[in-house]
C-alpha positions in Angstrom: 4.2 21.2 2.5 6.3 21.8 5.9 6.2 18.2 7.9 4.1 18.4 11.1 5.6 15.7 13.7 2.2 13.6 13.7 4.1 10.4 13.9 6.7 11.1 16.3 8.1 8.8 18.7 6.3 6.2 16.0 7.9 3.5 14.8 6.7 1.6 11.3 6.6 -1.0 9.1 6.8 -0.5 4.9 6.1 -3.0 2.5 6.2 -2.8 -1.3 9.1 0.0 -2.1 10.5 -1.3 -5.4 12.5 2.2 -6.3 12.1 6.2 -5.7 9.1 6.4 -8.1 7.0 4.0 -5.7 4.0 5.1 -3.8 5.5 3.4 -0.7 8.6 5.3 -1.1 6.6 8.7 -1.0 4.8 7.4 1.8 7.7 5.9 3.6 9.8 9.8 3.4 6.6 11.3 4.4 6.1 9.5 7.7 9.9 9.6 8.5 9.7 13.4 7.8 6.4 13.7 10.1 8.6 11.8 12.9 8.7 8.3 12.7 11.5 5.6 12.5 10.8 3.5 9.3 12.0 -0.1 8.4 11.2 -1.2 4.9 11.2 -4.7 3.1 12.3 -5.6 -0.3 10.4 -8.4 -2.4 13.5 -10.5 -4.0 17.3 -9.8 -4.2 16.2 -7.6 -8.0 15.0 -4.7 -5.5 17.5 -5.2 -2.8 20.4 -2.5 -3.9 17.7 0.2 -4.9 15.6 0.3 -1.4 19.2 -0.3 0.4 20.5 2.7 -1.3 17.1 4.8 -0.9 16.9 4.1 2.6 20.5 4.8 3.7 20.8 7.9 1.7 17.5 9.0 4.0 19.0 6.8 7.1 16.0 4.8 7.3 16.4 0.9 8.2 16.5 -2.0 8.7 16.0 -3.1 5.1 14.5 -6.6 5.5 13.3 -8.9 2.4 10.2 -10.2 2.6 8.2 -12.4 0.3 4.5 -12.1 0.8 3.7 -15.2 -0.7 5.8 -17.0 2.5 4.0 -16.9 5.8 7.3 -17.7 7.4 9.1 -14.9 5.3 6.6 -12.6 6.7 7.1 -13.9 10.4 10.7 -13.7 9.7 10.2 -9.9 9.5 8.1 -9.6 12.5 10.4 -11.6 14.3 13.0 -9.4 13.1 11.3 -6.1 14.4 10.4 -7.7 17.6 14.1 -8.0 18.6 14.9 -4.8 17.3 11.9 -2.6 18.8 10.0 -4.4 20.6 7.0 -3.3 19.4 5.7 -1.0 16.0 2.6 1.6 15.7 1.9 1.0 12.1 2.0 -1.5 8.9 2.1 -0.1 5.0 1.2 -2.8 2.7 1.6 -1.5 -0.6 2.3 -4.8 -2.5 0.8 -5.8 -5.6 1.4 -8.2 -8.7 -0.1 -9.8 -11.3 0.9 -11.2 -14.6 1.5 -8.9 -17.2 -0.3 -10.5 -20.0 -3.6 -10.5 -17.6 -3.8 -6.9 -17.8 -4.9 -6.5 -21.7 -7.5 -8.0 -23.1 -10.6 -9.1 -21.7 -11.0 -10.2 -18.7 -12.8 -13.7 -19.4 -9.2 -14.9 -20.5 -7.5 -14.8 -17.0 -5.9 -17.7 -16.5 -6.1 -19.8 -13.5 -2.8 -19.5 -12.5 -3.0 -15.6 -13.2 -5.8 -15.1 -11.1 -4.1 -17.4 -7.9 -0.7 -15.2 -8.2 -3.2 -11.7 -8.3 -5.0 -12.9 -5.8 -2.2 -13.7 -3.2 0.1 -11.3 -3.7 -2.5 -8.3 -3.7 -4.9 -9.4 -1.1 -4.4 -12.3 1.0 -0.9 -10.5 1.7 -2.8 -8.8 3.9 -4.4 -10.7 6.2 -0.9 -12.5 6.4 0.6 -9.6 7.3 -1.8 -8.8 9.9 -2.1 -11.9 11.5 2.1 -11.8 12.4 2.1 -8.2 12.9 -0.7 -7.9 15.6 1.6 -9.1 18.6 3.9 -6.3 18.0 1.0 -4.1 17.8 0.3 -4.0 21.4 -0.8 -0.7 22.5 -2.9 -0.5 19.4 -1.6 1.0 15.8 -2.9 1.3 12.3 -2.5 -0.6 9.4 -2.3 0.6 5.9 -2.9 -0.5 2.1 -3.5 1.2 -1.4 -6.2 0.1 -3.7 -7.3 1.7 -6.8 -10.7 2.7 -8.2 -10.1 -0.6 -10.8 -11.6 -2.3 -7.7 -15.2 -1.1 -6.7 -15.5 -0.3 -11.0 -14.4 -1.5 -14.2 -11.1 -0.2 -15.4 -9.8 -1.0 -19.0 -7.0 -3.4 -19.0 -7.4 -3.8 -14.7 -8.9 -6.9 -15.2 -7.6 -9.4 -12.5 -5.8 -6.5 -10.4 -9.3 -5.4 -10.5 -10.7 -7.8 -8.9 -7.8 -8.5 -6.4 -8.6 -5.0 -5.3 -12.1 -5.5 -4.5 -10.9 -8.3 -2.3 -8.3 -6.1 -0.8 -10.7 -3.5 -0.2 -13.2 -6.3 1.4 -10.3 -7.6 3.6 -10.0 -3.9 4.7 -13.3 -4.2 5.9 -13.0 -7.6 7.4 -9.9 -7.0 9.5 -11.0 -3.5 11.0 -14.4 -5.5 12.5 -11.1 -8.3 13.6 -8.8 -6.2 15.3 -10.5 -3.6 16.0 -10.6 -4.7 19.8 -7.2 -4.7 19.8 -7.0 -1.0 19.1 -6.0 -1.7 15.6 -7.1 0.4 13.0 -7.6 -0.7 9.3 -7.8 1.7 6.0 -6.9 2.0 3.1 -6.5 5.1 0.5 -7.1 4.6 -3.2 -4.9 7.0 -4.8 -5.7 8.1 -8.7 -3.3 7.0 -11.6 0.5 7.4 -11.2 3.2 6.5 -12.8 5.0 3.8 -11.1 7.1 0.5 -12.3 3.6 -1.8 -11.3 1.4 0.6 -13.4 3.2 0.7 -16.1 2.2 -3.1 -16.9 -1.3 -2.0 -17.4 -2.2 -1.9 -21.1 -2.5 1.9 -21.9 -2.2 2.8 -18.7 -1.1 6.6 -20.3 -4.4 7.2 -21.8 -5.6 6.9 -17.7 -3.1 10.0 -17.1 -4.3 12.0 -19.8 -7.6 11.5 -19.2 -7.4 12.5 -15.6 -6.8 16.7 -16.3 -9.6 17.0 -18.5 -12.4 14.9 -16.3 -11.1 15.0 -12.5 -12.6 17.6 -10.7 -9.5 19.2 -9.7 -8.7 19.2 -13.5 -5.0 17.5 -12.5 -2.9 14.5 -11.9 -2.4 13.2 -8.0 1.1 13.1 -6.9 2.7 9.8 -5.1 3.4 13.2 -2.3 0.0 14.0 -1.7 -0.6 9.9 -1.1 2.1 10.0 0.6 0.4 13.4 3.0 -3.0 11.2 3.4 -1.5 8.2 4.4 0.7 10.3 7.3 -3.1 10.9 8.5 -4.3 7.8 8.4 -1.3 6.4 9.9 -1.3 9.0 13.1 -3.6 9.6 16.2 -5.4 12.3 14.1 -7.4 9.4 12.4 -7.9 7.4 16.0 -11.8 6.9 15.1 -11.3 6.3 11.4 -11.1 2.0 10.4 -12.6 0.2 7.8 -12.3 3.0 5.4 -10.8 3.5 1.9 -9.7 7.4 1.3 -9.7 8.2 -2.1 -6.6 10.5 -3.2 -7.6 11.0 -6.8 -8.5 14.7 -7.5 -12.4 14.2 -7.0 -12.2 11.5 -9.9 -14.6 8.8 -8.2 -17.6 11.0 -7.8 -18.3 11.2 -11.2 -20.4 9.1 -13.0 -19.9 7.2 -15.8 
């Protein structure tokens, strides 16, 4: 679809690009192509090259790492952006991790550990993210995350994703009614099965993208472009009286009952 300048003169931050198949990168190109000046963050020195390379071949930057589970890695970032900019219109959190061998099997097996590491990297993130991005935030902004339909219902395999994202999804909620009176918005868009590097340590994941076409209502597969399109919304003035919300970009798939 031709870009429409909805976030121009924006500047933003994106968390959680691992390589070009990543939902963040999709959203990332489609809110520098609606306008905005993007800086991204890599998780460990692993992902460094690949986002370094993405974002100079699309002369985004700067490329900061960022470990979520480090409050001062995450106000090393802010700090970061403060120098550079001064101040930011928008946050992307689109970080998640668990354990691969928590998602197969059942769900009564998650370990301790398993369930701390879910937990922090997929929701508390959030609220630590918030909590050193709202100074830059200033003039008001919105914040960002993806969650999946593994929270609110049971997904085969989710298991302790699962329930991270129902705490993600209740931290959406939480910090909208928080800083909402600073002019901060928070959403979130739940975006149907797609084939990324995170999903594909989900036990059968496939059998999730082959079941999509035949039950969806749009009888098809999402893209990580059309998450990407939504999230350009959610991120601009168009979506000033939207917060607390979770968009679901999943081809209809959520209405339908069991």
């Amino acid at each position: 679809m031709p870009a429409l300048a909805l976030l121009e003169n924006k500047k933003g931050l994106i968390l959680g690009v691992a390589n070009k198949r990543s939902i963040a990168w999709a959203i990332a190109r489609a809110a520098q192509d609606a306008g905005a000046e993007v800086a991204l963050t890599y998780a460990t020195e692993r992902f460094e090259q690949p986002v370094r390379k993405l974002a100079n071949e699309r002369g985004m930057g700067p490329v900061l790492p960022c470990d979520v589970t480090s409050d001062e890695a995450i106000q090393s970032v802010a700090d970061d952006l403060a120098e550079r900019w001064g101040s930011i219109d928008f946050v992307v959190h689109a970080v998640a991790f668990a354990l691969r061998e928590e998602l197969a099997g059942d769900f009564h097996q998650t370990s301790r550990e398993g369930y701390h590491i879910a937990q922090d990297v997929s929701a508390y993130s959030l609220t630590a993210v918030c909590r050193s991005m709202r100074p830059l935030m200033e003039s008001g902004g919105s914040v960002l995350t993806l969650s999946y339909l593994g929270g609110p219902r049971v997904v085969p395999n989710y298991n302790v994703m699962g329930v991270a994202k129902a705490a993600l999804e209740a931290s959406v909620r939480y910090l909208a009614a928080d800083l909402g009176r600073f002019g901060i918005r928070v959403n979130a868009v739940s975006a149907g099965p797609i084939k990324t590097l995170s999903a594909a340590g989900v036990s059968n994941f496939s059998s999730l993208l082959e079941n999509m076409p035949e039950r969806a209502p749009l009888r098809r597969n999402v893209t990580a472009e059309e998450v990407g399109d939504a999230s350009v919304f959610l991120l601009s003035d168009y979506s000033r009286g939207v917060t607390g919300d979770i968009l679901y970009v999943d081809a209809g798939y959520h209405v339908l009952g069991a």
